[in-house]
N, C-alpha and C positions, 0 to 999 in steps of 0.2 A: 469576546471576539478579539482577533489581533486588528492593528491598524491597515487599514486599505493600503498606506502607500509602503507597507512592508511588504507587501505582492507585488506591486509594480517594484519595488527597490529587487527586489528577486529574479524577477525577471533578468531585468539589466544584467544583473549581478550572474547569471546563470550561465545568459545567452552564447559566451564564448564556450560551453562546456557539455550542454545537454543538444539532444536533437528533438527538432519535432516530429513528433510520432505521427505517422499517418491516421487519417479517420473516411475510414471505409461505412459502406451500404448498403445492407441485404435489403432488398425489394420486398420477401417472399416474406420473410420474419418483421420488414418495416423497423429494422433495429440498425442503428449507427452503432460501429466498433470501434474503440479508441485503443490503437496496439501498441502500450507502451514495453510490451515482451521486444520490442524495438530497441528502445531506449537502451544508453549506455548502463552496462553491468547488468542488461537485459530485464531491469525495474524501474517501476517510479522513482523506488526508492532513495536512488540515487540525487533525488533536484530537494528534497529536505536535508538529505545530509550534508551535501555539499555548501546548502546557502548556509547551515551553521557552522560547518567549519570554517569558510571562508572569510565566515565575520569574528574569526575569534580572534583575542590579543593574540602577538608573539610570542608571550609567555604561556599562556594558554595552552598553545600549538606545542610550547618545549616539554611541560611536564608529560606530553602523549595523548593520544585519545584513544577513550577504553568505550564497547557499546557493549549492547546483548544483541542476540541475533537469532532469525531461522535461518540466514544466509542472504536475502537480500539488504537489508539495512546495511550487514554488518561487509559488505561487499563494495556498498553506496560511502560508508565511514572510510574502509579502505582507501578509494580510489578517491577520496575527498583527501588524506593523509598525504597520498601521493603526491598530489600538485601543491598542497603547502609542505611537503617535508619532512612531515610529523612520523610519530611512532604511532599504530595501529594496535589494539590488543582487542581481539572479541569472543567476549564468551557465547557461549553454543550448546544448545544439548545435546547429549550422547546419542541420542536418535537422529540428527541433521543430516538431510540430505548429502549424500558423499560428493556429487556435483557441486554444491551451492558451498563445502568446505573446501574444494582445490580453489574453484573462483576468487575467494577470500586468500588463500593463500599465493594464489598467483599473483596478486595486486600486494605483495608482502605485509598484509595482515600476520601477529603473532594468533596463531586459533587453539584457546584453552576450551577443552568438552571439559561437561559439566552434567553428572548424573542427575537424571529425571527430564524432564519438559524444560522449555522454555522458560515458563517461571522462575523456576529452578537457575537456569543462564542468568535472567537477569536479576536475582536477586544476589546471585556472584559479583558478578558484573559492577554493582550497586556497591555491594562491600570493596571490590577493589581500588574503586575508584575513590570512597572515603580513606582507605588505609594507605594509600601511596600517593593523594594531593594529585592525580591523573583526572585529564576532564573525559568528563561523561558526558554523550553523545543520546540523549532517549530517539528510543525511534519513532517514539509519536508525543513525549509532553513537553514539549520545545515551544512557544511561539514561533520560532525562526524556522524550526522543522514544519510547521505545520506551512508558513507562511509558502517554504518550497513545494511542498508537494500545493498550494493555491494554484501557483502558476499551469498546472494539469488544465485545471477549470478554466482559467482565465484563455487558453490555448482553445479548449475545446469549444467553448463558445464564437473564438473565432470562424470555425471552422464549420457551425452548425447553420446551416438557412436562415437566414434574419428572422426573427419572431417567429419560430418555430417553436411548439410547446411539447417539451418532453418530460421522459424520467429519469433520472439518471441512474443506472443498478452497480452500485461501489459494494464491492467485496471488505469487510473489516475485519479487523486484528484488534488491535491498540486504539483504531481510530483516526492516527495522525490525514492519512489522506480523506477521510468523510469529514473532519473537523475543517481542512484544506481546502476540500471543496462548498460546503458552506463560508466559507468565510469568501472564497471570491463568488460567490451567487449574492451574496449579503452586500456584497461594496459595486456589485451589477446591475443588483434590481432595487436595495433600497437603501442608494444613498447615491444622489444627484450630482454626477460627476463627469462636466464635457468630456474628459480625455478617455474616461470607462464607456467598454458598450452596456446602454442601456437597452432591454427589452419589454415587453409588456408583461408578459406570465412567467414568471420563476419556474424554474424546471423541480419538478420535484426529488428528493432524494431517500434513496431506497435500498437500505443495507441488508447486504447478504452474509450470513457466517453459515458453517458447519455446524451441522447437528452434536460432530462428535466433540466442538470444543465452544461451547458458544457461551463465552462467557459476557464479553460487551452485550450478546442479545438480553441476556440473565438483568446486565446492570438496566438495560431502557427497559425492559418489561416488568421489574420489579424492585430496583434499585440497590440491590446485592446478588453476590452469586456464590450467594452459601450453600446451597442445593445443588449443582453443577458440579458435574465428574465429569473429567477429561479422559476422551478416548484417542488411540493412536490417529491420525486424520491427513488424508493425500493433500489439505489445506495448510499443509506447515505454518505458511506466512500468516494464515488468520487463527493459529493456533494460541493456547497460555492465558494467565491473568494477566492483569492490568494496574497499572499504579491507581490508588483510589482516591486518588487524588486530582487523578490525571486532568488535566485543563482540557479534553477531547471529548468528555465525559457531559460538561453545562454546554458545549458548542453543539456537542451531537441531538441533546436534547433537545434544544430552540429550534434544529429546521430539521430532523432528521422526519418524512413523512413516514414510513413503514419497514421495518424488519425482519426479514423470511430467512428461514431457516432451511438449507437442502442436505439431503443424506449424500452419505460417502458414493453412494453407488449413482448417484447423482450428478456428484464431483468426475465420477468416473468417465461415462457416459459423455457428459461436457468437455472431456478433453479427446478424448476420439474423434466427437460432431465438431469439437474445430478440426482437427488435423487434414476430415477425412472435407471437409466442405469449402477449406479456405487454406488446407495447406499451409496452416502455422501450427505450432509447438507451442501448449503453452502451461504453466504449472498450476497446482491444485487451485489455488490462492485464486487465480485468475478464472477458473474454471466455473466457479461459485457463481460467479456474474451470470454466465453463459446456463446455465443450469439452472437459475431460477426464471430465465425466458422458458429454455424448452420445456418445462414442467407445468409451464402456465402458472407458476404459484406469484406469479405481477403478469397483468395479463393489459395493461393502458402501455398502449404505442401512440405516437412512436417511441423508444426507449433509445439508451446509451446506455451500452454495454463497455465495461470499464477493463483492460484485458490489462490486470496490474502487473504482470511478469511472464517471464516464460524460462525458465532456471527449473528445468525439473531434468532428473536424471535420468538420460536417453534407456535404460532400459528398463525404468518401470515405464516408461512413455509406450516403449516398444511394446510390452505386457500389455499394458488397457488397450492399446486399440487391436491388437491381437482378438485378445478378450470380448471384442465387442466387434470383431469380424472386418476390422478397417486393414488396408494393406499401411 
């Protein structure tokens, strides 16, 4: 676990930079929606990158900051670069969303592609940052990263009905936000703290990946994922391996309650039923959430629905809900 008052020091530390994302109510589905496709750089991703760049030396911030990326972290590093100063550099793979690469380069990010997957990015990424003394930015095995994206949690329980008992269904990748949010449920419900809200029931937490890349599900269900082929996936963000080492990895296993896995056509589907029912936009990554409610494959309400970005490029956006008969 990271320390509790590295959450609250996050917070603080954020508050001038990030917005809070609304959290809306479907009656019909009995589901809270948390829309950080809101959020500045249009992701979570942006309140873990930021609290670690903002905590790092001067010297740190000189030699550059390099990450790997599907486009939202490395977007969240950008715009963290920007208000200290720094140089940007994010590897990417050669498949990346072409929206989620101008966003990065609009924020003047340098953006090196890098053939194959993810992985692939960041195992670039890794090497550049040892061969040029540049600090490396992980997008989820940070304490400090993790510690930022806590502050989600810590926000959303504001917002939720006093002792109200839910689930919460977070979409994973690497991890860094289900580790994030464990850790502020962990310094909320067990450890006795005036200034924290405490409640009675711990909300449960309920990660969701892609069929067509699931490799975190691989590591909680069987503790490697040597058997796991990567398929192309509309979940970019929850796409690639994992460092195995990763510190998201013992966090996710202590509170993580259950794992569901939804197909692409799933994914799909999930992003039309937001567009056409609530009039938002929102990318694969985030769709996952939303697709293991309408599936019924987590069927304990009331639930929280985690809507981790909305960076998806307007005309495959236009395609799925076509496809699926949404105007």
């Amino acid at each position: 676990m990271i320390p509790c008052e590295w959450i609250t020091e996050a917070e603080k530390r954020l508050a001038p930079y990030i917005k809070k994302t609304l959290l809306t109510y479907d009656d019909e589905l009995d589901l809270y929606i948390k829309w950080e496709n809101h959020q500045d750089t249009g992701s979570f991703k942006v309140r873990g990158a930021l609290n670690k760049v903002l905590l790092l030396q001067h010297w740190e911030r000189e030699m550059g900051l390099v990450a790997a990326s599907a486009g939202n972290h490395g977007a969240g590093v950008a715009k963290a670069a920007k208000i200290v100063s720094a140089a940007a550099t994010i590897f990417v793979s050669e498949n990346a969303d072409p929206s989620k690469l101008s966003a990065m380069r609009k924020l003047g990010a340098d953006v090196r592609m890098v053939p194959g997957g993810y992985g692939d990015a960041e195992i670039a990424g890794l090497l550049h940052s040892e061969s040029t003394g540049t600090t490396w930015i992980s997008p989820y095995n940070d304490g400090q990263i993790i510690a930022g994206q806590a502050t989600l949690g810590d926000e959303i329980l504001r917002e939720l009905p006093p002792h109200l008992t839910t689930s919460w269904i977070v979409p994973v990748g690497g991890g860094g936000l289900l580790a994030g949010l464990a850790c502020s449920l962990h310094c909320n419900y067990s450890i006795s703290q005036p200034e924290r809200l405490i409640n009675k029931v711990r909300p449960k937490l309920i990660a969701v990946q892609s069929e067509a890349s699931p490799f975190f599900h691989a590591i909680y269900r069987q503790g490697n994922y040597d058997d796991v082929f990567e398929q192309p996936s509309l979940a970019d963000g929850l796409a690639g391996k994992i460092e195995s080492n990763s510190m998201t990895i013992p966090i996710s296993r202590r509170y993580l309650d259950d794992f569901i896995l939804v197909s692409e056509s799933e994914i799909a589907d999930a992003i039309s039923f937001t567009w056409e029912r609530y009039a938002e936009r929102i990318e694969g990554a985030a769709a996952a959430a939303i697709a293991a409610i309408l599936t019924n494959k987590y069927r304990a309400r009331p639930a929280v629905a985690i809507i981790t970005g909305g960076n998806i490029d307007p005309e495959l956006h236009a395609s799925l809900c076509k496809e699926s008969g949404v105007k």
